[in-house]
MITORRO-438039 format. One record per residue: x, y, z of N, C-alpha, C, O in turn. Coordinates in steps of 0.2 Angstrom, whole numbers, plus 2048, in hexadecimal, padded with zeros to 3 digits. Layout:
XYZXYZXYZXYZ/...
//
This chain:
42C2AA8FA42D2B08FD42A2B68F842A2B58F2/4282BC8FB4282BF8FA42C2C58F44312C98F7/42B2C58EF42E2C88E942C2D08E64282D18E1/4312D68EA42F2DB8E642E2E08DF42C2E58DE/4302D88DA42C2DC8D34252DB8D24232DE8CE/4212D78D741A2D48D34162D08D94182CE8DE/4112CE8D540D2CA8D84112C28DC4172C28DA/4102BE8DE4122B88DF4102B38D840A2B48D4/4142AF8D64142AD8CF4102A88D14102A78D8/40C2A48CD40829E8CE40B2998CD40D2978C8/40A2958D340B28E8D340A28A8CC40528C8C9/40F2848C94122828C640927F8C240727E8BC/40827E8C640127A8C33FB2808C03F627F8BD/3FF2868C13FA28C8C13F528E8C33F12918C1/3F628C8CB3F32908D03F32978D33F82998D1/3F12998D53EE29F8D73F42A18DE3F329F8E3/3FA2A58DC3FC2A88E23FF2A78E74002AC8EB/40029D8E840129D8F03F929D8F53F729C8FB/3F629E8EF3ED29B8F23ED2A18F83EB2A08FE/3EF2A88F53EC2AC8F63E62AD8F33E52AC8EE/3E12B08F73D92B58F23DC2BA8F03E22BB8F2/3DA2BD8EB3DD2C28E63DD2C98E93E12CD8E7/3D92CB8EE3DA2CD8F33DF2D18F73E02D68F9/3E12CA8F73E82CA8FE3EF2C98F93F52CB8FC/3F02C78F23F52C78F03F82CB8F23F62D18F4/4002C98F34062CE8F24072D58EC4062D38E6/4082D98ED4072DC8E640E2E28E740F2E68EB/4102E28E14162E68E14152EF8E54102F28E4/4192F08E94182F78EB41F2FC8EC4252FA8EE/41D3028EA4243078E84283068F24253058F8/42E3078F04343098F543030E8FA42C3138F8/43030C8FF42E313902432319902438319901/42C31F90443332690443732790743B32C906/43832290C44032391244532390F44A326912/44732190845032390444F32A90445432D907/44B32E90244F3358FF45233890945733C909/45033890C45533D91045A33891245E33B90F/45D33291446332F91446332890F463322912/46432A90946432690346B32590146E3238FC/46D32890547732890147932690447D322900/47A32390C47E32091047A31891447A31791A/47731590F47330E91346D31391646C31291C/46A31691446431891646331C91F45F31D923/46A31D91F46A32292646B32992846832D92C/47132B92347333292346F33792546A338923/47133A92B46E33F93046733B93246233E935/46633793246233293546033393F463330943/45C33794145B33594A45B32E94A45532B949/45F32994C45E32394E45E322955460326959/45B31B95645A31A95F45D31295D45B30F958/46031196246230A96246130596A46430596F/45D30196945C2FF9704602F99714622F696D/4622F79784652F597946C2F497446F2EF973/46D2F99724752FE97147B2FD9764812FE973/47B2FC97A4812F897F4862F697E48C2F7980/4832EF9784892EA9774862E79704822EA96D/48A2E196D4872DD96A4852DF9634892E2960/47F2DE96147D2E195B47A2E995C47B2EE958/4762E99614752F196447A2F59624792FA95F/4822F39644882F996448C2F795E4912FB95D/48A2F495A48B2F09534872F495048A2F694B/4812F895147D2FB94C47C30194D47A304948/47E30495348030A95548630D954487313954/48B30995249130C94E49030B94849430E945/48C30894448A30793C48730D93C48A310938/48331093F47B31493D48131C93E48032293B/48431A94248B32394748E32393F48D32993C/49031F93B49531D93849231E93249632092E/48C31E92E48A32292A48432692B47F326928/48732B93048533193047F33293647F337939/47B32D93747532E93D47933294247F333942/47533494747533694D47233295146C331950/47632E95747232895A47232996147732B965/46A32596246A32896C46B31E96C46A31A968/46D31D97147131897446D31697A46E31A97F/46831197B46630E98146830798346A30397E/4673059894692FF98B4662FF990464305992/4662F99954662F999D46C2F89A046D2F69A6/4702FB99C4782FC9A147930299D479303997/4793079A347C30F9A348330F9A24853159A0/48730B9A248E30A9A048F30A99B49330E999/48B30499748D30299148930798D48D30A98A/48430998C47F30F989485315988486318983/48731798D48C31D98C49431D989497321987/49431598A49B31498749B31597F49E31897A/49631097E49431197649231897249431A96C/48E31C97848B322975494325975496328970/49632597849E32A9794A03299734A332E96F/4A03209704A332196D4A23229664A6322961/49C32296549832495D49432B95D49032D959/49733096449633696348E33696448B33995F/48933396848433196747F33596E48133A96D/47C33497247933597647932D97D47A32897A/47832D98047532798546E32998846D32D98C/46A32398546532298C46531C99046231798E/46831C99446831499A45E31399945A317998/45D30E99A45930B99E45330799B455303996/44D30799D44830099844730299144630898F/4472FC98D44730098544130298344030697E/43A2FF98743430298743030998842B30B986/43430B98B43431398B43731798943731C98D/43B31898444231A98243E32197E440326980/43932097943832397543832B97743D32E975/43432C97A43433497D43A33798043A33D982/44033398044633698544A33797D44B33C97B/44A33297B44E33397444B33697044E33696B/44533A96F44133A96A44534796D44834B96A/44434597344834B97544E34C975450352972/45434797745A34797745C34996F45E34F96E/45A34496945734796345A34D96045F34E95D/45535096345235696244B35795F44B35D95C/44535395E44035496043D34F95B43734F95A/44134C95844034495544233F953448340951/43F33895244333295044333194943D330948/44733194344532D93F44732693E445323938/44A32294244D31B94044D31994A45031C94F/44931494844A30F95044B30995044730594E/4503089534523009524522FB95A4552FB95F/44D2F99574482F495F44F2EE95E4502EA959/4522EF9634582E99604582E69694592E096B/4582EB96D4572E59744532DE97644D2DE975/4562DA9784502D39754542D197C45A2D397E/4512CB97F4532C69854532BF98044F2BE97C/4592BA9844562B59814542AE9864592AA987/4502AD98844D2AA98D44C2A398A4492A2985/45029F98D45129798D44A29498E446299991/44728C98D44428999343E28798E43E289988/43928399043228298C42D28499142E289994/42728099042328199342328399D41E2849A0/42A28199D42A27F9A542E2859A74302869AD/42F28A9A343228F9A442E2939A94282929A8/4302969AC42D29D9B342729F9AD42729E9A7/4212A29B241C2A99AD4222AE9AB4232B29A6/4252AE9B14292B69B242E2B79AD42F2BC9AA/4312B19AB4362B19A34342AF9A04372B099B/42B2AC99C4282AE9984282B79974292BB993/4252B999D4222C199C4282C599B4282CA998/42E2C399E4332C899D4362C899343A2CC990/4332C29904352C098A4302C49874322C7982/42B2C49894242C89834272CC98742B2CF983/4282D098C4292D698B42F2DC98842F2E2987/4342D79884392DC9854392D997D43A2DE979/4372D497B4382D19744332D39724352D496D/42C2D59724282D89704242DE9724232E396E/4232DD97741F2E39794222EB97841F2EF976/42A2EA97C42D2F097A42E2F39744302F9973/42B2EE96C42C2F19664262F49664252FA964/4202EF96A41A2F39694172FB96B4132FF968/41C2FB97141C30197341E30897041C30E970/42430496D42930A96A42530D963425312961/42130696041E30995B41830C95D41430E959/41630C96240E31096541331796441231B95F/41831896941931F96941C32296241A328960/42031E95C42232295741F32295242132594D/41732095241431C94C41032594A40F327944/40D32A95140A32F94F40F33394B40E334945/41633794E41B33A94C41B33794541A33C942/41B33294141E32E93C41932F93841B330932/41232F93940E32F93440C33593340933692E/40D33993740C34093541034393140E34692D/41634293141C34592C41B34092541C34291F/41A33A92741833492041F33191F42132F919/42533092542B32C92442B32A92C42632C930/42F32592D43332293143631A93043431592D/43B31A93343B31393543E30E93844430E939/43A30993943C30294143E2FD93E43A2FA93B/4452FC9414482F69404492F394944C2F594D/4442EF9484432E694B4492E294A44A2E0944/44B2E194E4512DB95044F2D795344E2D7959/44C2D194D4462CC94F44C2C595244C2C2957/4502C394A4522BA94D4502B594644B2B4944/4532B39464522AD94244E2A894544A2A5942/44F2A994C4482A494F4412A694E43D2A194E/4402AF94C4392AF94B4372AC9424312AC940/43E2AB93D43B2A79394392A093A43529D937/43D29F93E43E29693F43D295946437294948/44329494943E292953445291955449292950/44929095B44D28E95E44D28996344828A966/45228396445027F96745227E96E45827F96F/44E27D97444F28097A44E28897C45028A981/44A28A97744A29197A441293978440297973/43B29097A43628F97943229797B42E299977/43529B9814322A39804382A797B4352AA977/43C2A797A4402A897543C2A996F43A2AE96D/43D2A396C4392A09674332A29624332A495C/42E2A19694262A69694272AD9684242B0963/42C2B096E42B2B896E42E2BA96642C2BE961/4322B79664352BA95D4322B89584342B9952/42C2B29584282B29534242B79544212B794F/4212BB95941E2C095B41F2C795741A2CA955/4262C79594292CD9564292CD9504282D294E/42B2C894B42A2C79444242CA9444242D0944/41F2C79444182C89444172CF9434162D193E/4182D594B4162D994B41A2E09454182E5942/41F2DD9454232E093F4212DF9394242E3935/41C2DB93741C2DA92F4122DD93140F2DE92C/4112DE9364092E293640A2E99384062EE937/4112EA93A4142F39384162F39314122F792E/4182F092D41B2F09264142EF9214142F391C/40E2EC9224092EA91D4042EF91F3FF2EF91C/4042F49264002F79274012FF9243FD303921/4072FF92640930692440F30991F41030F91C/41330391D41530691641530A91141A30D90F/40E30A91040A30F90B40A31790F40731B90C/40D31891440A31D91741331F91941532291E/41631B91541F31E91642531C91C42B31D91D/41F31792042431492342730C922424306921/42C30D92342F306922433304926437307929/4322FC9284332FA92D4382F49294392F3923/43B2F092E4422EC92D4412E79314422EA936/4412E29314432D89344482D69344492D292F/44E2D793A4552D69394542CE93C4522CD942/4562CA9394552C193B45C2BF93A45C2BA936/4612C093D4682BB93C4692B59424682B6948/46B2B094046D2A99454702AC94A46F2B194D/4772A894A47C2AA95047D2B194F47B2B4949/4802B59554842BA9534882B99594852B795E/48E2BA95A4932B995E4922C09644952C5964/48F2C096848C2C496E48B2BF97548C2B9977/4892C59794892C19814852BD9804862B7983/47E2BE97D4782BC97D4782B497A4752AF97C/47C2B497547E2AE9714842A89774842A2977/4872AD97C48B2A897E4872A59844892A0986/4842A898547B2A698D4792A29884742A098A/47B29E98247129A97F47529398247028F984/47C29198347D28E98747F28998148028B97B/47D28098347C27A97E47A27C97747E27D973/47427D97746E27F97247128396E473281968/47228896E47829196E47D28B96847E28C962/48128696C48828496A48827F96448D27E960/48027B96347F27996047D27B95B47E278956/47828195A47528395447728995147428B94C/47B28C95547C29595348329695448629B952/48729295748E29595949129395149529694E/48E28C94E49528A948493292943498295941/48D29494148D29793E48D29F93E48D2A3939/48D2A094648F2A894A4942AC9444992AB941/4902B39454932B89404922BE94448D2BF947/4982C394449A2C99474932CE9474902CF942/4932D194E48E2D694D48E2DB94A48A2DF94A/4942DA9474952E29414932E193B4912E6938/4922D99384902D793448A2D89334892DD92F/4822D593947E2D993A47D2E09394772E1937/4822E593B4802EA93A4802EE93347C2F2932/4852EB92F4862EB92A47E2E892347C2E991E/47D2E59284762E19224722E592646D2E5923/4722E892946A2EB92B46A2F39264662F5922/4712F69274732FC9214712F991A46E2FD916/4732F19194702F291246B2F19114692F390C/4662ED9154602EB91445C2F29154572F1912/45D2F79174592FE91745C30391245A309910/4622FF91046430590945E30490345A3078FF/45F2FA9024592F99004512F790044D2F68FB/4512F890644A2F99094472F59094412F5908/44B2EE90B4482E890D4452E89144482EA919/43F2E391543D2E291B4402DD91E4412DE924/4412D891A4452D191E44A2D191D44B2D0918/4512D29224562D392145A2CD92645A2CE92C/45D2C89214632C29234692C492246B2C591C/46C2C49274732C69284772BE92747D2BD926/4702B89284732B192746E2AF91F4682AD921/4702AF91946C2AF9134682A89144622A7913/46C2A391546829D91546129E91945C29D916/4622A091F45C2A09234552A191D44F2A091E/4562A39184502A391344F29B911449299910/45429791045229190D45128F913450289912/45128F91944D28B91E44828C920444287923/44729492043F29791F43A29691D43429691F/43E29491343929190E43928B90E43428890B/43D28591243B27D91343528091942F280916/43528191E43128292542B284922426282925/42B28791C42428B91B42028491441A283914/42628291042227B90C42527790F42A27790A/42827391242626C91442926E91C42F26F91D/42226D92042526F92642726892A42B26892F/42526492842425D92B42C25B92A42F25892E/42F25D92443625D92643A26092A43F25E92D/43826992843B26A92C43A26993343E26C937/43626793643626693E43926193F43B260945/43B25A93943E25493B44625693E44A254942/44625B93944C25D93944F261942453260946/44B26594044B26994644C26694E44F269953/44625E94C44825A95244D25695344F253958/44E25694E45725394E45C258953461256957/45B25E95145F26095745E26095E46125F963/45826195E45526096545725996845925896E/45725496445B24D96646224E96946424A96D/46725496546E25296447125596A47625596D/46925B96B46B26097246B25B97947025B97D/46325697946325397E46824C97F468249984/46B24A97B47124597A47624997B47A24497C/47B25097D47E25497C48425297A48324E976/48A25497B49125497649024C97348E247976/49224B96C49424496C49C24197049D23B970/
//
């Protein structure tokens, strides 16, 4: 893992970095300037935030965190019900409708900008290879494309003033994978992905960005995973308020990868040095899925 006092230490034999070129090493870099305007409250205070898929779940878990120290939040969903019930009740704004064009209505609503966006609407589409095109496409496009989009429109705004920033509600699956959920899986190693080429891109230039990765979380979305869901995510399911709580703290202190489930690092770092275990491992549940209850 990645270590904010310094370089990556060398390998025990006295190798070089993790067999980086010197180049590419990791190399210590200052906090960004997003603490000084909401550096008292978890990094929000008077914050414009936009919460997508705000509705329910972690969405409305994190719209009352962000209401609750100090932001001002606009509240999207694809249920106009639930968007306005949430917005009513964190004193917030609503915008119903796809989280892909949200920027310009919120960026108004506002009053004439964003400074914190939290891409947190996500589908989670079951199936492997044999899945529809249509539920891969609807996976890439709400699990990735939508973040793609929202940072096309805030990335001009944000570098011009030299702040902003996106928090991605990626999943534990984009560190690791989930089993039965094969477009799932892909799109959220996706969105890792494009989250950490916003963070290594533009950091230096005052924006900071966030990778919220937690296992279960006791939501609708959790109770659809079905078998798969009951096996691997329900024993160790944790409240969406928890979630929203670790995302306040991971941006008070300005982390990128933010687990609301800590272990998930020690299975990231088996996956990443001995993968051949953990995939044994991994296929062991796949076994206990298709043997189902004992």
């Amino acid at each position: 893992m990645r270590r904010r006092g310094g370089e990556q230490p060398a390998g025990r034999a006295g190798r070089r970095a993790e067999g980086f070129p010197v180049a590419y090493r990791p190399v210590s870099l200052p906090l960004t300037g997003n603490r000084g305007k909401a550096g008292d409250v978890g990094g929000v205070r008077d914050a414009r935030a936009v919460v997508t898929g705000g509705g329910a779940g972690i969405g409305a878990a994190l719209a009352r965190r962000l209401a609750a120290g100090g932001a001002r939040v606009a509240v999207n969903d694809l249920d106009p019900a639930r968007a306005r019930a949430v917005a009513a009740e964190v004193g917030g704004v609503a915008l119903p409708g796809d989280a892909s064009g949200v920027v310009p209505a919120a960026r108004e609503a506002l009053g004439g900008g964003i400074d914190l966006f939290c891409a947190n609407a996500g589908v989670g589409t079951g199936g492997g290879p044999e899945a529809a095109d249509d539920a891969w496409s609807a996976a890439w496009d709400v699990n990735v494309m939508a973040h793609v989009r929202a940072a096309r429109e805030l990335l001009p705004e944000w570098l011009e003033r030299g702040e902003g920033r996106f928090v991605a509600t990626v999943s534990a699956a984009g560190l690791l994978s989930m089993v039965g959920a094969a477009p799932y899986s892909v799109t959220k190693h996706a969105a890792l992905a494009f989250a950490e080429w916003l963070s290594l891109t533009y950091r230096h230039r005052g924006i900071a960005v966030h990778a919220v990765c937690p296992q279960g979380v006791r939501t609708d979305m959790l109770r659809a995973t079905g078998a798969a869901g009951d096996l691997v995510l329900a024993p160790g399911a944790i409240e969406p308020e928890e979630v929203a709580d670790a995302v306040v703290a991971g941006i008070a202190e300005d982390r990128f990868l933010i687990l609301p489930h800590p272990e998930v690092a020690e299975y990231s770092a088996v996956r990443a040095t001995d993968p051949d275990r953990w995939l044994t491992g991994m296929n062991r549940l796949q076994q206990s899925l298709e043997s189902g209850p004992a």
